[in-house]
C-alpha positions, 0 to 999 in steps of 0.5 A, spaced: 421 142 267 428 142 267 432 137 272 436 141 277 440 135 279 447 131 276 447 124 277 454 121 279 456 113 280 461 114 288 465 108 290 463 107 298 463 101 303 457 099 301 459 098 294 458 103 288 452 108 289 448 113 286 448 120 288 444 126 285 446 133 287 442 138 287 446 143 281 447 149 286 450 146 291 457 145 286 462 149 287 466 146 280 466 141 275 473 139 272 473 136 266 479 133 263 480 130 256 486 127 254 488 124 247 495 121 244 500 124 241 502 121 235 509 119 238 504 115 243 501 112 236 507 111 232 511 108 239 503 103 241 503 101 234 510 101 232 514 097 236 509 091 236 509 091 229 516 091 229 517 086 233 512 081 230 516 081 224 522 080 227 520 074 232 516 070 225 522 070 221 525 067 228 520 063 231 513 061 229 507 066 228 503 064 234 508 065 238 510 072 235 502 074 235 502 073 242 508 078 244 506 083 240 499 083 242 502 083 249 506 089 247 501 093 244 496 091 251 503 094 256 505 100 251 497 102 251 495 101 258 502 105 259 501 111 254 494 112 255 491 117 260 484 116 261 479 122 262 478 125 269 473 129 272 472 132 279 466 134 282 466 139 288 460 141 293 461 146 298 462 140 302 467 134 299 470 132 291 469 126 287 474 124 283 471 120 277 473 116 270 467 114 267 462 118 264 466 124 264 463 129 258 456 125 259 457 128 267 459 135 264 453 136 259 448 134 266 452 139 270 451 145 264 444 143 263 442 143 270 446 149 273 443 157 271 450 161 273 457 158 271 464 161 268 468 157 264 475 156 264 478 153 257 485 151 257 490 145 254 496 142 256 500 137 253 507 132 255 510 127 250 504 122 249 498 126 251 495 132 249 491 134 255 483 139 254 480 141 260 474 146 263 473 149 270 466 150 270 466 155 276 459 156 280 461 163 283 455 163 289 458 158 291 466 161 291 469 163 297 473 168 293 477 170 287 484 172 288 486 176 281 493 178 281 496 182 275 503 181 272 508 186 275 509 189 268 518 189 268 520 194 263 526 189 259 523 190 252 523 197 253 531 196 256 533 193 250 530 197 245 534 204 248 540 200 249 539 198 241 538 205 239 544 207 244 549 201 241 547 204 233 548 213 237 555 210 239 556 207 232 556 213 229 560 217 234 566 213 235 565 212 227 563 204 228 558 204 224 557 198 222 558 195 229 554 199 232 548 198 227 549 190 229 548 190 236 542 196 235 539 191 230 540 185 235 537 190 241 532 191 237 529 184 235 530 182 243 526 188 244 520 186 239 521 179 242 520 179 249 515 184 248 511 178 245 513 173 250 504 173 254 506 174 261 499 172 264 496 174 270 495 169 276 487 168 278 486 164 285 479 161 286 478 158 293 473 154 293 468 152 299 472 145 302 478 151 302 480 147 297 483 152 291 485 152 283 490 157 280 490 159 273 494 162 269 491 167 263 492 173 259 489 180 263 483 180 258 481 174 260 482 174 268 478 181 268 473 177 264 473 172 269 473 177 276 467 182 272 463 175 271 464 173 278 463 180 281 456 182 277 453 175 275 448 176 271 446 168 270 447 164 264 454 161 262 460 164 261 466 162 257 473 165 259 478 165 253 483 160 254 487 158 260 495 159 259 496 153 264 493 150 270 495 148 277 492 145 282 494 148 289 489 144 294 493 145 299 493 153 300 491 155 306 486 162 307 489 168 309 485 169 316 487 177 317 484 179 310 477 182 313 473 181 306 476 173 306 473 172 313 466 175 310 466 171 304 468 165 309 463 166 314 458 167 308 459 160 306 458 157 313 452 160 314 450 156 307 454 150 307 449 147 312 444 147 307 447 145 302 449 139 306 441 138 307 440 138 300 445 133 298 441 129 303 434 131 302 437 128 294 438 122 297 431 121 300 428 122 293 433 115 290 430 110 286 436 106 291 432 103 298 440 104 301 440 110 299 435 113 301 436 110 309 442 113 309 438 120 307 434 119 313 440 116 317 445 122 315 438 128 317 437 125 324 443 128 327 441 135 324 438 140 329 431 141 325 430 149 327 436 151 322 432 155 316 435 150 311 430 144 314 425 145 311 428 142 304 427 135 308 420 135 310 416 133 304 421 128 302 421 125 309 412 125 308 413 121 302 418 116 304 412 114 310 409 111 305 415 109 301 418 104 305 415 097 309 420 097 315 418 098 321 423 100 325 424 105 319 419 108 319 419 109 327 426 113 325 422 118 320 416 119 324 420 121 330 424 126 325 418 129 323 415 129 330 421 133 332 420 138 326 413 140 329 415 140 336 422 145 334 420 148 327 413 147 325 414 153 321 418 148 316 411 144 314 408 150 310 410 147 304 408 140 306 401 141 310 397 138 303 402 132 303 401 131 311 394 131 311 393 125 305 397 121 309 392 122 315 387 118 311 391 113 308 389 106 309 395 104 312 395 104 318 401 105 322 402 110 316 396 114 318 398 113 325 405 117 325 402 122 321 396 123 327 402 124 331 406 129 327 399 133 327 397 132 334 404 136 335 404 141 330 396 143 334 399 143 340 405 147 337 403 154 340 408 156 334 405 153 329 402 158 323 395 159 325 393 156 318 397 150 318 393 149 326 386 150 324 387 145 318 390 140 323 385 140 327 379 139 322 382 134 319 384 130 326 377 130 328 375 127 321 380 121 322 379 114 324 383 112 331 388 109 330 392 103 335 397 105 339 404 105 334 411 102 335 415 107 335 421 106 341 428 104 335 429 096 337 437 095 338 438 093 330 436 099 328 440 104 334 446 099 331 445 101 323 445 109 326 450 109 330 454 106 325 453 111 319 454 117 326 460 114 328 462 114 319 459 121 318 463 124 324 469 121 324 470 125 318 468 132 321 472 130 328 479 129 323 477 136 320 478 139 327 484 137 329 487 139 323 492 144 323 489 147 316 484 153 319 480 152 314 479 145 315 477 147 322 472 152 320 468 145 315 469 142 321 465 146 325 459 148 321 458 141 322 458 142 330 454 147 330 449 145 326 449 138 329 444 135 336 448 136 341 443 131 345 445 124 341 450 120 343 455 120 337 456 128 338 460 126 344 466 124 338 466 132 337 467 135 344 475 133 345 476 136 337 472 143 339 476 143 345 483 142 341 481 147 335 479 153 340 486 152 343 489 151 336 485 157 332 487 164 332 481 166 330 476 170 335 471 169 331 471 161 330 474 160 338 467 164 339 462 160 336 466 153 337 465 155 345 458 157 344 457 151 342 461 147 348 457 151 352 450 149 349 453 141 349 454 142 357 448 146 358 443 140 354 448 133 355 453 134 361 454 127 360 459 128 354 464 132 358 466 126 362 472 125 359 473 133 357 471 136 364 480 138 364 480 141 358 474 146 360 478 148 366 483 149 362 481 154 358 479 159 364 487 161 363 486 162 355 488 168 353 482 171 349 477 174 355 471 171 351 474 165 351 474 164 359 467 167 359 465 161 356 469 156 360 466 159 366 459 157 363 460 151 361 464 149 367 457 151 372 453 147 367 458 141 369 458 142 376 452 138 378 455 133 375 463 132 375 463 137 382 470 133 384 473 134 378 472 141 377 475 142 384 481 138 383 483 145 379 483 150 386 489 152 382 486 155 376 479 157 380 484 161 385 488 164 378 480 166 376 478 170 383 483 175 379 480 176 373 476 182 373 472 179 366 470 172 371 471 173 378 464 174 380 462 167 375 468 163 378 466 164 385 459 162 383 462 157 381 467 155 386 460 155 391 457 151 386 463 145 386 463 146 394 470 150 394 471 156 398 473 163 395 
């Protein structure tokens, strides 16, 4: 079976790890490769060499050994570039120095679709290879912008045919046949100049690389990427490269927004399988981290089912307690939301109903029970529970409440994960908002760290100027308010104040959210009669506010 997985060393605060990507979640690798010129050479190993000799005929052999040697360590450390390379997922980048060309095989052998772009540079002391290996399911979109042809050899060679007509007419032959000649070259010169078109490839973090290639080769490219046809595919030769992160989305382009909404419906699920690739680790750590990152998802997303057989495994795999606790509330959780997840893993659940361990078999008796009484559970998946359950040994009552050491550990991974995602959303970039968001959206609303995120969507429905984002960034506000009020304890302001937003959606939504808040923060949201009145008057809220202002004990 071939290995789907690329295998990197990544620096965390825990020390180095090792991650395990599944291929199809990569956006690019870049690889690059530096060599010395030979001035580098001739510069490390000359003046050393020269300075040995002189320093033997004026001081001892020892000593000039020791001054060459350092000269030579200094110029090599100055000189030498090592190889780099990047991984992007859909998510974040890894810049690495260690293993590159053994990283970039894992990733060509792993991946099924990629579209390579070759290219080299060079400065006065290294030479520079390098190779995008683009994976186009996960680009966001390709910009290929043609050179604007401008007709100077064609200019020239009309004035060096006019300059040699002139000569003969005005009987200067000579002179004439000389600036011809010299219009003529210029022509034949600037024609050969390569004038490359310019490709931009935006990349799921709203990262983008732009290259520089002939026309051929940028069509090659764009045909490749629009009518994939798997395999791997090498697009000439790169005439320059420049990385331009920093670019930000063009929001009014309509197939822009379509590939970019396109991508957050699958950036979630790739964050999934990085994670689910965590549970499989050979490192205990890694694997704890996998279940601590899967807790806050909500488990009725369609990409939650990836997690579940790893999860059934990881029962049996680890000793701890507490540990296990934490796993088996995860899967009582799927069977109660989303026990369609557990289509693939029935066989693998009804094992561990008979292993001889027995807190093991005890969790799985509890997940079982869920699925049966699950009225949504496929009708196969139940009968075959329930026939199991009944062939199973009773089992005591199991630990299942999380002791306060275990709550630390995974607050402190929340806390990690989301202060990431919290900066994403205040930053003035659209498209790091959007990353931001996809996080909210698919996140509990009901676990304590979701708090971090309520004051950041509020900034980022005020700062957006995408309806299409302020919609869903409200949406989830509301469905924060409706199912963990207690959140908005510091944000009950920031709700009134989006009943004066300028998008009617937006105020609909503020409306909502403030009715799920009445109960809770009444006083608060009446300090705001003057927001409230503005709102009687707002033919798209008027019968909602007033609701609202009886709800809060104002009168309308």
């Amino acid at each position: 079976m071939v290995d789907r997985t690329v295998s990197i060393a990544v620096d965390t605060d825990t020390g180095t790890k090792r991650k395990h990507f599944n291929a199809e979640n990569i956006s690019f690798v870049q690889a690059q490769y530096s060599e010395l010129t030979r001035l580098a050479h001739a510069l490390i190993w000359g003046i050393p060499v020269v300075t040995l000799v002189l320093l033997v005929r004026e001081t001892n052999t020892i000593v000039a050994l020791l001054a060459s040697g350092a000269l030579w360590v200094a110029l090599s450390a100055m000189l030498f570039v090592p190889d780099e390379m990047r991984v992007a997922t859909v998510t974040d980048t890894y810049d690495l120095e260690e293993d590159v060309e053994g990283i970039e095989s894992q990733f060509l052998n792993a991946a099924d679709e990629v579209i390579t772009v070759e290219g080299s540079n060079s400065s006065r002391y290294n030479e520079y290879r390098y190779r995008y290996h683009v994976v186009p399911p996960n680009v966001v979109s390709v910009d290929h912008k043609p050179t604007d042809p401008f007709p100077l050899p064609a200019i020239l060679a009309v004035l060096g045919v006019a300059a040699v007509l002139l000569g003969v007419w005005a009987d200067l032959l000579a002179q004439g046949a000389v600036l011809g000649a010299i219009g003529l070259g210029l022509a034949v010169y600037t024609d050969s100049i390569p004038r490359p078109d310019e490709l931009t490839v935006e990349y799921g973090t709203g990262e983008e690389a732009t290259f520089e290639m002939t026309s051929p080769d940028a069509t090659e490219f764009v045909t490749a990427f629009k009518d994939p046809q798997g395999g791997q595919v090498t697009v000439g030769t790169g005439l320059d490269e420049d990385d331009a992160f920093d670019t930000t989305p063009d929001f009014d382009d309509e197939q822009t927004r379509a590939a970019l909404t396109e991508f957050r419906e699958r950036t979630v699920g790739n964050l999934i399988s990085e994670n689910a690739a965590s549970l499989r680790s050979d490192d205990p750590g890694e694997r704890e981290f996998g279940v601590a990152a899967m807790y806050p998802f909500r488990v009725d997303i369609p990409e939650y089912r990836e997690a579940v057989g790893p999860l059934l495994s990881l029962l049996t795999d680890t000793a701890h307690v507490q540990f296990r606790s934490l796993i088996g509330s995860i899967l009582q959780r799927v069977a109660r939301r989303a026990p369609h997840h557990f289509d693939e893993s029935t066989d693998r659940l009804t094992d561990l109903l008979s292993h001889p361990d027995p807190e093991v078999r005890g969790h799985a008796v509890e997940i079982a029970a869920e699925l049966v009484d699950n009225p949504d559970t496929p009708a196969q998946i139940r009968q075959t529970l329930d026939r199991e359950l009944a062939d199973t040994q009773p089992v005591d009552d199991i630990e299942t409440d999380l002791d306060e050491e275990i709550r630390s550990d995974l607050r402190a991974v929340l806390d990690d994960l989301l202060s990431t995602y919290v900066a994403k959303l205040y930053s003035p970039d659209p498209s790091e908002r959007q990353l931001g968001l996809v996080i909210a959206t698919s996140y509990r609303t009901d676990i304590e760290a979701f708090e971090q995120l309520v004051a950041p969507l509020f900034s980022a429905v005020r700062e957006s100027e995408d309806p299409q984002f302020r919609d869903e960034a409200t949406d989830v506000l509301v469905r924060a308010a409706q199912n963990s009020p207690r959140h908005f304890a510091d944000t009950v302001d920031d709700a009134c104040d989006l009943l004066t937003h300028a998008d009617p959606s937006v105020r609909e939504d503020a409306v909502t959210m403030l009715t799920a808040l009445a109960d809770h923060y009444p006083d608060r949201i009446a300090q705001h009669r003057q927001t409230l009145d503005a709102g009687l008057n707002d033919g798209d809220i008027q019968t909602d506010v007033e609701y609202l202002m009886q709800e809060v004990g104002l009168q309308a």
